[in-house]
C-alpha positions as CSV (number, residue, x, y, z in Angstrom):
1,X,-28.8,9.1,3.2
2,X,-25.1,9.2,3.5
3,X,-22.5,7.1,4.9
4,X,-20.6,8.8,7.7
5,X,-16.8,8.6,8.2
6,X,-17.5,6.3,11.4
7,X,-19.7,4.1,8.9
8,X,-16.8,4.4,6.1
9,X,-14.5,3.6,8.6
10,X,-16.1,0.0,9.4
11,X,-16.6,-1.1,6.1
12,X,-12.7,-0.7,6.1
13,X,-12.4,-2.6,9.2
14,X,-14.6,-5.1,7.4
15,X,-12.6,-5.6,4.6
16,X,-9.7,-6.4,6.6
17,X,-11.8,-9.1,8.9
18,X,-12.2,-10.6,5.4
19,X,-8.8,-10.9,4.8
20,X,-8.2,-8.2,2.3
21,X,-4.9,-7.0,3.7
22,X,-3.9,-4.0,1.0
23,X,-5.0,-0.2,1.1
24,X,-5.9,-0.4,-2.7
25,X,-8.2,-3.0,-2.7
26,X,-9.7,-2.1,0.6
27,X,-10.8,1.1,-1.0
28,X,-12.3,-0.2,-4.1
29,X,-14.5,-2.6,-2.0
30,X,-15.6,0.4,0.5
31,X,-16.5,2.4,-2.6
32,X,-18.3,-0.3,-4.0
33,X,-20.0,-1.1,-1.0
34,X,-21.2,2.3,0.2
35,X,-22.7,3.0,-3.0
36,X,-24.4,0.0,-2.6
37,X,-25.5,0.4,0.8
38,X,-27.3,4.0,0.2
39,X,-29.1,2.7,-2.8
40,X,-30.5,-0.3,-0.2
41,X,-31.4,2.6,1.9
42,X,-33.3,4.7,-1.0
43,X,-35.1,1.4,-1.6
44,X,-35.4,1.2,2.2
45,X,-34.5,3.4,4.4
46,X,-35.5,1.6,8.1
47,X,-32.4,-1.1,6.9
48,X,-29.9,-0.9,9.5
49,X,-26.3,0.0,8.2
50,X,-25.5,-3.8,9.2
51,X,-28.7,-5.7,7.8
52,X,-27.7,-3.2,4.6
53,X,-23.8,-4.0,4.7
54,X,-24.5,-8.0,5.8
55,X,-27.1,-8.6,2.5
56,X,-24.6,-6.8,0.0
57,X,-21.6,-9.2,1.0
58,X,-23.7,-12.2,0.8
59,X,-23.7,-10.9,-3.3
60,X,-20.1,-12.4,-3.3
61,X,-20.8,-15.7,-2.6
62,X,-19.1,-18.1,-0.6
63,X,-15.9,-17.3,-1.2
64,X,-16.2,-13.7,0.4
65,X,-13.7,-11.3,-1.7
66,X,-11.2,-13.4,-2.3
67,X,-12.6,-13.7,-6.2
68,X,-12.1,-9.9,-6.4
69,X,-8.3,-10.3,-5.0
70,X,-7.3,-12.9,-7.3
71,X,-8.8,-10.7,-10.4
72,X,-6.6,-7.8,-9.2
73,X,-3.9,-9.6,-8.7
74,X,-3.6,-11.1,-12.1
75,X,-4.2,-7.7,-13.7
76,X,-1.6,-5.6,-11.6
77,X,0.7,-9.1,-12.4
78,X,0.3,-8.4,-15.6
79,X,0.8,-4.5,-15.3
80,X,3.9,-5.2,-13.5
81,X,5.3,-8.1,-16.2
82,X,4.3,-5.4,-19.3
83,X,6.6,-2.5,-17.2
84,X,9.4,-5.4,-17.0
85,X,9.0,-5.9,-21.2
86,X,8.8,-2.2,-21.2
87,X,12.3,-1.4,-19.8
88,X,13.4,-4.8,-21.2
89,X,13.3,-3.5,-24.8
90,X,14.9,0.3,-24.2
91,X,18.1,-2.7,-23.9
92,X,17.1,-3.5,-27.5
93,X,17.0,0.0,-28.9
94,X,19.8,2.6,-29.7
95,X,21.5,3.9,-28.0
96,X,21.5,0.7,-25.7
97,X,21.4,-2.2,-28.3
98,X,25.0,-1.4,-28.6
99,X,26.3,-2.0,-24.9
100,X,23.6,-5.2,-25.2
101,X,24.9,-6.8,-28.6
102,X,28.9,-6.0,-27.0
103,X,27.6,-8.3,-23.8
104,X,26.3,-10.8,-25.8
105,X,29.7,-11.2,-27.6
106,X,31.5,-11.3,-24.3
107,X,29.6,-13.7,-23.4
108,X,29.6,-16.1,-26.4
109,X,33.2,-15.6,-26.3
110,X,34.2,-16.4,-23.0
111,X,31.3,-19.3,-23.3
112,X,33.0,-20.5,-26.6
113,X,36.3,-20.8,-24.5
114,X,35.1,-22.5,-21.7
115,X,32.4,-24.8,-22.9
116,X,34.7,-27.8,-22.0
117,X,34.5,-26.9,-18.1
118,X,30.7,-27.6,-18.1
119,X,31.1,-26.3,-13.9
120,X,32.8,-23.1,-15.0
121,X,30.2,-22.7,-17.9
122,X,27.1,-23.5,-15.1
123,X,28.5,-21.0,-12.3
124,X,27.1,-18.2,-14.3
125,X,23.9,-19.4,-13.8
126,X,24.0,-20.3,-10.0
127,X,25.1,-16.3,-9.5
128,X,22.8,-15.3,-11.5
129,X,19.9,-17.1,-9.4
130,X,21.7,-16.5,-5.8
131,X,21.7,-13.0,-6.8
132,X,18.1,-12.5,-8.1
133,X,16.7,-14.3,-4.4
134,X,18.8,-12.1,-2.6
135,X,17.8,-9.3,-4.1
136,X,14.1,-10.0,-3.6
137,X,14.7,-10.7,0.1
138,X,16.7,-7.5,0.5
139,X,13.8,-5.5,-1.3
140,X,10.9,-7.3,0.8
141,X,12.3,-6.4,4.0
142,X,12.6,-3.0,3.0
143,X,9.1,-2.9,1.8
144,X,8.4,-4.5,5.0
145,X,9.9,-1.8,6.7
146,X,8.0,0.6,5.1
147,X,4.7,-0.8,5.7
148,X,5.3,-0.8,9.4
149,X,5.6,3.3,9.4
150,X,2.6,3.8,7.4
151,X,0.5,1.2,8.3
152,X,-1.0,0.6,4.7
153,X,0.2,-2.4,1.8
154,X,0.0,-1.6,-1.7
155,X,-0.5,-4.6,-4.0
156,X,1.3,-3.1,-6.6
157,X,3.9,-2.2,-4.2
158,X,4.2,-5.6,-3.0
159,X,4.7,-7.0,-6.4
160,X,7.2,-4.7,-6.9
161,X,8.9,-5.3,-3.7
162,X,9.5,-9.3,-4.0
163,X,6.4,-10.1,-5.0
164,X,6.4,-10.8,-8.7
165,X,5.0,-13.4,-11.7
166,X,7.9,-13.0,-13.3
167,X,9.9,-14.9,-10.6
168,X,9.8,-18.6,-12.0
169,X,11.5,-16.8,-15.3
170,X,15.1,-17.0,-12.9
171,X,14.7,-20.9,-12.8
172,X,15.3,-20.9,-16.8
173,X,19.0,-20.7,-16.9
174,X,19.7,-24.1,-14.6
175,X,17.2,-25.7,-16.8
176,X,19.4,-24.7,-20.2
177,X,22.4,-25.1,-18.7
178,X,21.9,-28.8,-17.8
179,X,22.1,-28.8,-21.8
180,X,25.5,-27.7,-22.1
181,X,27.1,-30.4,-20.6
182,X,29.7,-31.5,-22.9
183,X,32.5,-30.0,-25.6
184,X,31.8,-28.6,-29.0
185,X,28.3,-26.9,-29.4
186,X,27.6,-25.8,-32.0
187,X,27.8,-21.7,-32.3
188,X,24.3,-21.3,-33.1
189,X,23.7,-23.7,-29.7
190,X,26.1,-21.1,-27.5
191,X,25.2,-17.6,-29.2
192,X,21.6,-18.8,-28.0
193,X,22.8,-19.2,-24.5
194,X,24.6,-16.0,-24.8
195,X,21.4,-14.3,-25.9
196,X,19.1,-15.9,-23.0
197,X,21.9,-15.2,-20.0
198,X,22.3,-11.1,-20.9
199,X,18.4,-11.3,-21.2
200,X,17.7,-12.9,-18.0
201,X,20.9,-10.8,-16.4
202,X,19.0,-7.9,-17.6
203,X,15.4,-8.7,-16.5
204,X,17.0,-9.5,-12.9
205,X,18.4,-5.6,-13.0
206,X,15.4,-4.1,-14.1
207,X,13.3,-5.9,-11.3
208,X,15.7,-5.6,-8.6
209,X,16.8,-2.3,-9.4
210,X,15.5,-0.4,-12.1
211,X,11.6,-0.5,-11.4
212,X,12.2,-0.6,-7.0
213,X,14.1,2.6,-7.9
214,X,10.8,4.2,-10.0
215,X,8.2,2.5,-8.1
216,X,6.9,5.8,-6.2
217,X,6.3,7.2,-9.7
218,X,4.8,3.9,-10.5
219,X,2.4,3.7,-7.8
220,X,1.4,7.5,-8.3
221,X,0.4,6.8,-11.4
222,X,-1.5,3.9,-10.7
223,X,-3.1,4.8,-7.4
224,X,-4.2,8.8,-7.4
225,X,-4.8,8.5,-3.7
226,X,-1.4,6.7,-2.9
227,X,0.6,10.5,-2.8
228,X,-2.0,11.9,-0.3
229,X,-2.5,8.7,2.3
230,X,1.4,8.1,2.4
């Protein structure tokens, strides 16, 4: 026996009743579930599609499928951080390097002059963190936007869209520059804070800019469904 679409169509609706909210995930745990409910029904075939569907969820224990959520979570997190270190280190390759090592000079220059002003010096920071949250709240509305006209939620599109690990990574540069306080570091001190302010400026580019701007491509490759349902 064979599931039919109406069938299909409520473990869907299940899946949502049990608080899995994105497309992707939804249709992993359908698959996985009607394959599981026709070999009930080879096994025995007068179980009911509900009696079948109801004993294969209890298989998940208490916690339902939230233990499948968080496991794809963390691995499309960690997809998403190794695409951030992946466009992070064309910045540290030719023809790129260049432009990056000139930055870095700029800024242990200017830092260098104005290490005495410890609120001049910090300022950089405070943009740089203003920015980065207004970025992710100008991306999640748009993704929000999105969502509405299709109806579906990705969670690698969410993670893309404002969603992200890599977040708590912003909070660095307030944290080193409480260090700075004072006249006179020493060059090795500032070259390191030159180094760590063009790194975290670019990371805040490539997440708020550079990957939003190649997520369909992203998502393609990830999801081979995600081109036809959209």
């Amino acid at each position: 026996m064979k599931l039919t679409a109406e069938q299909i169509e409520r473990l869907y609706q299940f899946t949502r009743q049990h608080y899995v909210e994105y497309y992707d995930l939804q249709t992993e745990l359908v698959d996985h579930l009607a394959n599981a409910i026709e070999e009930q029904w080879q096994q025995n075939p007068k179980l009911s599609f509900e009696e079948a569907l109801q004993i294969e969820f209890k298989k998940f224990g208490v916690f339902g499928f939230m233990d499948v959520v968080e496991q794809r979570q963390s691995a499309l997190n960690k997809k998403y951080n190794k695409l951030v270190l992946n466009e992070l280190k064309t910045f540290f390759s030719v023809p790129k390097i260049i432009g990056t090592v000139a930055a870095i000079g700029i800024v242990f220059y200017l830092m260098k002059q104005l290490q005495g002003d410890f609120w001049v010096v910090q300022s950089f920071f405070f943009v740089l963190v203003i920015s980065y949250f207004a970025g992710m709240v100008i991306l999640t509305q748009r993704n929000k936007k999105r969502n509405k006209q299709n109806g579906k939620k990705w969670l690698l599109k969410e993670i893309i869209f404002g969603y992200s690990s890599s977040a708590g990574l912003i909070n660095l540069p307030i944290q080193f520059s409480l260090h700075l306080k004072g006249e006179n570091h020493h060059d090795g001190l500032l070259i390191l804070f030159s180094f760590l302010l063009i790194v975290l400026g670019l990371t805040e580019y490539i997440m708020l800019v550079l990957i939003p701007s190649k997520a369909e491509d992203f998502l393609k490759e990830t999801y081979p469904e995600y081109e036809i349902v959209n």
